[in-house]
C-alpha positions as YAML, in Angstrom:
chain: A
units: angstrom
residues:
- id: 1
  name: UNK
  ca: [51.12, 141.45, 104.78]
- id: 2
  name: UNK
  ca: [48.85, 142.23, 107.52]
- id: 3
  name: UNK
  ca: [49.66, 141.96, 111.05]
- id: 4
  name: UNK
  ca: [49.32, 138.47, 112.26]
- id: 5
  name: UNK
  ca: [49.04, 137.17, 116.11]
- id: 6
  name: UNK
  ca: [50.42, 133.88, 117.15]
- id: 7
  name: UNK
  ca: [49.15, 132.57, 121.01]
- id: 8
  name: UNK
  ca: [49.80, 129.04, 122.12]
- id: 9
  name: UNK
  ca: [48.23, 128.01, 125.95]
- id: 10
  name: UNK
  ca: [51.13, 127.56, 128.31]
- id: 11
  name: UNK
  ca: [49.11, 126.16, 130.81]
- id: 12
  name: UNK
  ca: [45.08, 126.92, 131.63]
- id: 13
  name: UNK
  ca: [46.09, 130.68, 133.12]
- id: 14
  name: UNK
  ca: [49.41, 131.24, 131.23]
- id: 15
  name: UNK
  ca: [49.36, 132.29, 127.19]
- id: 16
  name: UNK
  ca: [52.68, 133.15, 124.99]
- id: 17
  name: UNK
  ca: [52.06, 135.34, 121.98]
- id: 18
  name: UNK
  ca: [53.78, 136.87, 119.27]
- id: 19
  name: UNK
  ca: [52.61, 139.35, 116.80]
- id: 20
  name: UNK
  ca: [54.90, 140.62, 113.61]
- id: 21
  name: UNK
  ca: [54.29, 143.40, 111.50]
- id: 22
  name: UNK
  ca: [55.26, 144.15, 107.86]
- id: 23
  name: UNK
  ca: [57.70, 140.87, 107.93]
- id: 24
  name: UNK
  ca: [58.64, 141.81, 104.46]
- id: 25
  name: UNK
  ca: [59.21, 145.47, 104.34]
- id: 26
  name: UNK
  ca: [56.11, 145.22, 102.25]
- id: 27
  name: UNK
  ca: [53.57, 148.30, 103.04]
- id: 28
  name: UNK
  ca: [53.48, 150.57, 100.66]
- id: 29
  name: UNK
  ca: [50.59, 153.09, 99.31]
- id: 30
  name: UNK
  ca: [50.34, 154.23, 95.88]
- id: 31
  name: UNK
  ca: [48.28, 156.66, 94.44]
- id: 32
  name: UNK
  ca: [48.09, 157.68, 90.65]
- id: 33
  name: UNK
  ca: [46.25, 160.80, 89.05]
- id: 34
  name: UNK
  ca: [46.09, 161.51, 85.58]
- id: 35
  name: UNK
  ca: [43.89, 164.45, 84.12]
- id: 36
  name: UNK
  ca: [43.83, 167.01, 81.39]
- id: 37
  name: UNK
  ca: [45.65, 169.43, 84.11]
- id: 38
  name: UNK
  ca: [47.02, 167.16, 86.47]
- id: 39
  name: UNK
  ca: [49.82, 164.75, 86.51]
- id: 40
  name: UNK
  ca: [50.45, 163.23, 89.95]
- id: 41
  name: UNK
  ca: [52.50, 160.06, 91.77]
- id: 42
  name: UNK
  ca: [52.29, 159.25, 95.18]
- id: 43
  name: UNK
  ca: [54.05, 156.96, 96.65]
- id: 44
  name: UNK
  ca: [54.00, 156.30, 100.32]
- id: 45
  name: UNK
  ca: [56.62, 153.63, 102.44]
- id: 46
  name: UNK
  ca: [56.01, 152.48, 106.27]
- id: 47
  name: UNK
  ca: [59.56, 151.34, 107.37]
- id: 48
  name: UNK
  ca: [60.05, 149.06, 110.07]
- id: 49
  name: UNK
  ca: [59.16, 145.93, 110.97]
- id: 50
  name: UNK
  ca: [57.69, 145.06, 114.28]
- id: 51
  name: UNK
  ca: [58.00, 141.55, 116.50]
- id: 52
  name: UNK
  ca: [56.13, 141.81, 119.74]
- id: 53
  name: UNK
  ca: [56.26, 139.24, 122.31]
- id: 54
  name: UNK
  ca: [54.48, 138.95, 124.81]
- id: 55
  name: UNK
  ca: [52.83, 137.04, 128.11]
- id: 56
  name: UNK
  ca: [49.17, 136.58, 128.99]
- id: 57
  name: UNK
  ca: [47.86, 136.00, 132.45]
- id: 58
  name: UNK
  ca: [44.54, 135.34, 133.50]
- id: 59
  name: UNK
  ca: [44.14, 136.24, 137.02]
- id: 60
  name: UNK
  ca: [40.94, 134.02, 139.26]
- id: 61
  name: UNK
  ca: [39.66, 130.62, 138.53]
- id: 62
  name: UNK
  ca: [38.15, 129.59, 135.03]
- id: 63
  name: UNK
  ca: [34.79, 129.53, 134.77]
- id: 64
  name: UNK
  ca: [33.04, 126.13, 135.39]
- id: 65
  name: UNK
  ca: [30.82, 124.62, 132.64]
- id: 66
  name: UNK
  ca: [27.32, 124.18, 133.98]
- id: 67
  name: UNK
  ca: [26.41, 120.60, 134.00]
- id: 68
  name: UNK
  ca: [23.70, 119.88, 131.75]
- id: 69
  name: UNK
  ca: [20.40, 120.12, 133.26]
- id: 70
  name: UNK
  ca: [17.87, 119.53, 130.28]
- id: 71
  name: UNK
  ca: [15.49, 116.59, 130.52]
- id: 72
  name: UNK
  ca: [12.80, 115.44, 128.17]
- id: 73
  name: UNK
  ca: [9.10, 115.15, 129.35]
- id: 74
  name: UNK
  ca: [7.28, 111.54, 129.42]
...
């Protein structure tokens, strides 16, 4: 399972997120060559599982949206 990044909005400035890694012990790389001469396995295991939590703050005033200015000729 790849990484995956939760955020929910607080308020307008203020964000809560959460990002998990390998929530089921699942990363693993496996590699397998067969030849005339060669006979190999390769297995490969990350262990550990991260949970990251975290705050986001936006510092200055949101940007305005411009008001929209387009008009149609007569």
């Amino acid at each position: 399972m790849p990484d995956r990044t939760y955020r929910h909005r607080l308020v307008d400035n203020l964000s809560i997120f959460i990002t998990v890694s390998d929530l089921f012990n699942g990363q693993r790389f496996v590699r397998y060559a067969n030849a005339t001469t060669l006979d190999q396995f390769y297995l490969h295991t990350q262990s550990g599982r991260v949970v990251y939590v975290g705050l986001s703050w936006l510092f200055g005033a949101p940007k305005k949206a411009k008001a929209a200015s387009f008009e149609y000729e007569q």
